[in-house]
C-alpha positions as CSV (number, residue, x, y, z in Angstrom):
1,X,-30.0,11.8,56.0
2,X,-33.5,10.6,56.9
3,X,-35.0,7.2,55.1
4,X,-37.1,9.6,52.9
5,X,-34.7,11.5,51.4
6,X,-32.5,8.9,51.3
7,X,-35.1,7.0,48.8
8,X,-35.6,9.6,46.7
9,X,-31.9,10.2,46.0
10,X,-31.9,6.3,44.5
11,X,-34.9,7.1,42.7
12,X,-34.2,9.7,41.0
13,X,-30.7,8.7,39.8
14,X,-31.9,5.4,38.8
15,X,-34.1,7.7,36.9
16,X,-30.9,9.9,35.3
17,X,-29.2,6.6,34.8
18,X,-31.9,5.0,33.0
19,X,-32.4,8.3,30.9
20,X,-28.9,8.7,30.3
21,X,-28.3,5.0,29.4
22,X,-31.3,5.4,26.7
23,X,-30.0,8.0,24.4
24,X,-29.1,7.4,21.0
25,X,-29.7,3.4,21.5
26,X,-32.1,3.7,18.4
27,X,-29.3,4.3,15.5
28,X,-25.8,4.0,15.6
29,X,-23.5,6.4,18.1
30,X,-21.6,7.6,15.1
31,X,-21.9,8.9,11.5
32,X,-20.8,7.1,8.7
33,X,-18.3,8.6,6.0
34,X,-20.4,7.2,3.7
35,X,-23.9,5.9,3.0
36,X,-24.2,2.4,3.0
37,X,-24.7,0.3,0.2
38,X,-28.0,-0.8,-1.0
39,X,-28.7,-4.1,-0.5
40,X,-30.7,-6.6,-3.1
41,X,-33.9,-8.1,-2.3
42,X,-33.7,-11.4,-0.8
43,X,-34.0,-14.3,-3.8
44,X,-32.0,-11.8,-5.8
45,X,-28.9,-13.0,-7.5
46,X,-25.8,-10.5,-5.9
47,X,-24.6,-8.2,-8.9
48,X,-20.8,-8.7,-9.2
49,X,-18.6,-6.6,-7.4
50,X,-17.1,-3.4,-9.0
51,X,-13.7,-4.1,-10.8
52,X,-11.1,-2.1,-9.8
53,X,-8.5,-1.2,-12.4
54,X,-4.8,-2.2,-10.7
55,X,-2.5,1.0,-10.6
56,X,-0.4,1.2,-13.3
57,X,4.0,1.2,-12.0
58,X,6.7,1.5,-13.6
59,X,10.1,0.4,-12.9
60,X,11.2,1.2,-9.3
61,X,14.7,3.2,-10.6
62,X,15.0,4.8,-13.9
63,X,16.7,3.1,-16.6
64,X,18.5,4.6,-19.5
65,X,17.5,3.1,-23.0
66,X,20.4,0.1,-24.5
67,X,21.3,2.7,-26.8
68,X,22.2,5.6,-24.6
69,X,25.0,3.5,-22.7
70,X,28.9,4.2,-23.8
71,X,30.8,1.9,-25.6
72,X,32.9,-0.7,-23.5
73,X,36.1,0.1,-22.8
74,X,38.7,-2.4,-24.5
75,X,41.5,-3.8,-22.3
């Protein structure tokens, strides 16, 4: 390979590289799932976060009622 050629092989992929290594820098490289929240002036009091309501649970195994259980059994 003669010096020219040579030199314009680096120079043009220093040129790709740069090119390639330029894309999508300007935003992120992803979309988000969902939009981001707004954010408040600054000198703003925050507004309180959003109360979530805990998930209602019931008891784990199911329990008959006090009433519904037989009668001991004398001995």
């Amino acid at each position: 390979m003669t010096a020219p050629i040579r030199t314009s092989a680096i120079v043009a992929s220093i040129a790709i590289l740069s090119a390639l290594a330029g894309c999508g820098q300007a935003g992120p490289l992803y979309l988000p799932a969902k939009p981001p929240r707004p954010t408040a002036p600054p000198g703003e009091p925050l507004a309180p976060p959003a109360v979530v309501p805990a998930p209602a649970r019931g008891p784990s195994v199911e329990v008959p009622p006090a009433a519904s259980k037989p009668a001991a059994k004398p001995e």
